[in-house]
N, C-alpha and C positions, 0 to 999 in steps of 0.2 A: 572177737570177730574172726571169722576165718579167713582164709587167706584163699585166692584163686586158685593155688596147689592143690587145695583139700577139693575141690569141686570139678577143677577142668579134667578134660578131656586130652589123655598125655599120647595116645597113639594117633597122630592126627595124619591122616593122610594130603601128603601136598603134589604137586606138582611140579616140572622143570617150566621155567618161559618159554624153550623152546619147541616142548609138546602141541598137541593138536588140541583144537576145541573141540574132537570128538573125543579124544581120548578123555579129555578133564568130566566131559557129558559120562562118557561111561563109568566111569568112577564115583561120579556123585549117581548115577542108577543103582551102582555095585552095592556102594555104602549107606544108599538112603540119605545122601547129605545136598545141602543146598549150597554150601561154598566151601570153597576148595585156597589154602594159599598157594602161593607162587614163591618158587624159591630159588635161588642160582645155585652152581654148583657147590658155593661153599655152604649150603644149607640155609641163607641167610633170605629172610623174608623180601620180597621184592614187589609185591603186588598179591592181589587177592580177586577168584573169580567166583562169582554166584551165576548160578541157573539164569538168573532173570541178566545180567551180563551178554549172557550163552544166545538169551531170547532176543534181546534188543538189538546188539551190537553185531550179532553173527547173520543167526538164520532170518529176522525183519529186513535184514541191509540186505541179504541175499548172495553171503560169502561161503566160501567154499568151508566143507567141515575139516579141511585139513587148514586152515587159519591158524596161526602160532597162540598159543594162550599172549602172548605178549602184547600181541594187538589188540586183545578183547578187556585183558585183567584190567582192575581197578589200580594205580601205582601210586598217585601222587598221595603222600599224605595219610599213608597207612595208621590207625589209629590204634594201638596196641598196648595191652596191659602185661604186668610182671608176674611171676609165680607169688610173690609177695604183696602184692596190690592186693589188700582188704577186699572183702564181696562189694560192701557198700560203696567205696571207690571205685572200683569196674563200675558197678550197676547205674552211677551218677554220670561214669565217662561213657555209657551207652545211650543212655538217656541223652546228654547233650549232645554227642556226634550223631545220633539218631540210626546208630547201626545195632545187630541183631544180634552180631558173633561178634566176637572181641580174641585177637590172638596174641596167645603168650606169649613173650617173645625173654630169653634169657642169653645174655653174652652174644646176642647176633645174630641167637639161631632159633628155631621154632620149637614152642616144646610144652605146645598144650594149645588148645581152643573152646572159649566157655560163650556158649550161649544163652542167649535170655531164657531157652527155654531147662536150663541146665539153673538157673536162679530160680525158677517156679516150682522144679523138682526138689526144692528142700524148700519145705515149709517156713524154717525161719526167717529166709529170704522173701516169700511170695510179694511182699510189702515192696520192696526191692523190683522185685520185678516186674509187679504192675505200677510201677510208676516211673520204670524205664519205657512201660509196651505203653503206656500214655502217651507220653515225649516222643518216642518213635514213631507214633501212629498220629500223630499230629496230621492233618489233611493237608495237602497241596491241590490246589488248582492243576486242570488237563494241559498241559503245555498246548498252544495255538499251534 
């Protein structure tokens, strides 16, 4: 079984917390990417921002686009796998956290980000990953 080394994504571009939620916007434009982590200065994961983040928490509330990423990121409870964490363990720990991207995280620091759609792209996985994007896609009711 391969390891998340062999599949993720090792140049991953992050963020400072105390960057702008335009700036984090520009960047996921630049790179075509939908989340972005959050890192402090020791390079050490801190929080993680997605587009739909960007959508709900910034420009919906009607905040200024110079907002701190820190205000917007997701923090509590970052869910994250090892450069050694098996495919099928990520793909089980995406599935139940019901998240998309899963970031590497090694000695503290950031150093890779594998997505569901990075599990689809190798065929022996696809099994794997539609039965994370099952779990994921589970329906919620519209909040009142």
């Amino acid at each position: 079984m391969a390891q998340l080394r062999d599949i993720m994504t090792s140049n991953v571009v992050t963020v400072s917390e105390s960057q702008s939620v335009q700036e984090a916007a520009a960047l996921m434009s630049q790179y075509n990417i939908g989340a972005i982590p959050v890192v402090n200065n020791s390079r050490q994961i801190v929080g993680i921002i997605t587009d739909r983040d960007i959508t709900l928490r910034t420009t919906a509330q009607g905040e200024n686009a110079q907002t701190p990423v820190s205000q917007v990121m997701t923090a509590q409870q970052i869910v994250q796998g090892t450069p050694d964490m098996d495919v099928h363990q990520a793909s089980n720990l995406m599935a139940q956290q019901q998240i998309r991207r899963l970031p590497v995280v090694e000695n503290g620091q950031i150093v890779g980000m594998v997505a569901l759609g990075d599990l689809a792209a190798q065929s022996q996985y696809a099994n794997e990953a539609e039965q994370a994007l099952q779990s994921i896609s589970t329906p919620s009711a519209p909040q009142e």
